[in-house]
N, C-alpha and C positions, 0 to 999 in steps of 0.2 A: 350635369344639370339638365342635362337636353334630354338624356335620357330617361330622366324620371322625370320630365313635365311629361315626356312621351308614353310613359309607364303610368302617371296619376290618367292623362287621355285615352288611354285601352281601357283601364280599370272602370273611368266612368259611365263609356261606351257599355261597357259590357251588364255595368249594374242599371242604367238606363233601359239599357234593352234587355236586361231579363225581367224588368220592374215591369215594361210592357206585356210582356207573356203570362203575368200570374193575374189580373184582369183589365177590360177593356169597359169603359163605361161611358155614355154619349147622351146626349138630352133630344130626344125624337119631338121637332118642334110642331109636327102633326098632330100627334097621339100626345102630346103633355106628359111624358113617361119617359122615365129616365132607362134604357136598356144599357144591362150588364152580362159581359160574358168574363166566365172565372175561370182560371186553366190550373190543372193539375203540374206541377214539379217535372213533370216530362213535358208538360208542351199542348197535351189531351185536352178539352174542353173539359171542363168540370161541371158546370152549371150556366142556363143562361135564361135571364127571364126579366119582367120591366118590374119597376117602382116607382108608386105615384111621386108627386113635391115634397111628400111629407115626409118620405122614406121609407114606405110600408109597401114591404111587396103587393105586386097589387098586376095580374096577369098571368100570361102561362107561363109556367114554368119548368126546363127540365134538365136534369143531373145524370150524369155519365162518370162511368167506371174511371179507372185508367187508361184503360186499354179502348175507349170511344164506346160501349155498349152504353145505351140509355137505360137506366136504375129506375129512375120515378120520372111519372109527368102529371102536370095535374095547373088547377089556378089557384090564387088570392082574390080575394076581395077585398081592400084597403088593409093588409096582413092576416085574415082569416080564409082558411083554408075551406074552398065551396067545389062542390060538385063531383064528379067522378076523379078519383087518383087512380097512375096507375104503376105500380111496382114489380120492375124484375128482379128474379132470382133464380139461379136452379132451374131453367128451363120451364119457370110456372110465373105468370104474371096473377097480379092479385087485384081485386079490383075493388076500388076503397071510392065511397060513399060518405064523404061529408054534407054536415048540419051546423051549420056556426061553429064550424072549425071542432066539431066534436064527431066521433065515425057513428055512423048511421047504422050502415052496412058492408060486408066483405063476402067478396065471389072471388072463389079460386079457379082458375082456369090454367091447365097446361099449353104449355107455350106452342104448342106442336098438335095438338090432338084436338085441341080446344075443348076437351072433359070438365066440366064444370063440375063445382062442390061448394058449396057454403058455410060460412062461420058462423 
């Protein structure tokens, strides 16, 4: 019996603590913004960024590979996406231009060379 109260107590430990690692979320009583960090199945930061009261993302925001490379960065306004975003890939970052959450505009720039090109 001792051994499986001892066996249900790892087991909970363990689902406890990996429950912690897949995200982290805390209410910034400065900023009125709820910040959240999301982690990837290995342990990696996935995503991390704030949300107003209401639940709408709503600040910067930014997302990472598995392996820790950051993918996109960019903001919300109350869940609409404003202002420059910016996306890696490929050794070429893109750089996105919204408009009330609709794309404006896109400049392609290599990550390395900084050679711009437009879409």
């Amino acid at each position: 019996m001792k051994k499986q109260i001892l066996l249900f107590a790892f087991a909970l430990t363990m689902t406890i603590g990996y429950a912690q690692k897949e995200k982290d979320v805390k209410l910034n009583k400065e900023t009125n913004l709820i910040e959240a960090t999301y982690y990837h199945d290995n342990g990696e930061v996935s995503q991390q960024g704030t949300f107003d009261l209401a639940g709408k993302l709503h600040g910067d925001w930014i997302n990472y590979d598995e392996t820790g490379q950051k993918v996109s960065e960019g903001s919300y306004n109350k869940g609409i996406r404003t202002g420059k975003w910016y996306f890696w890939a490929d050794g070429k970052v893109k750089e996105v231009e919204f408009n009330n959450n609709v794309i404006a505009s896109v400049v392609n720039k290599d990550a390395t060379s900084g050679v711009v090109t437009k879409d």
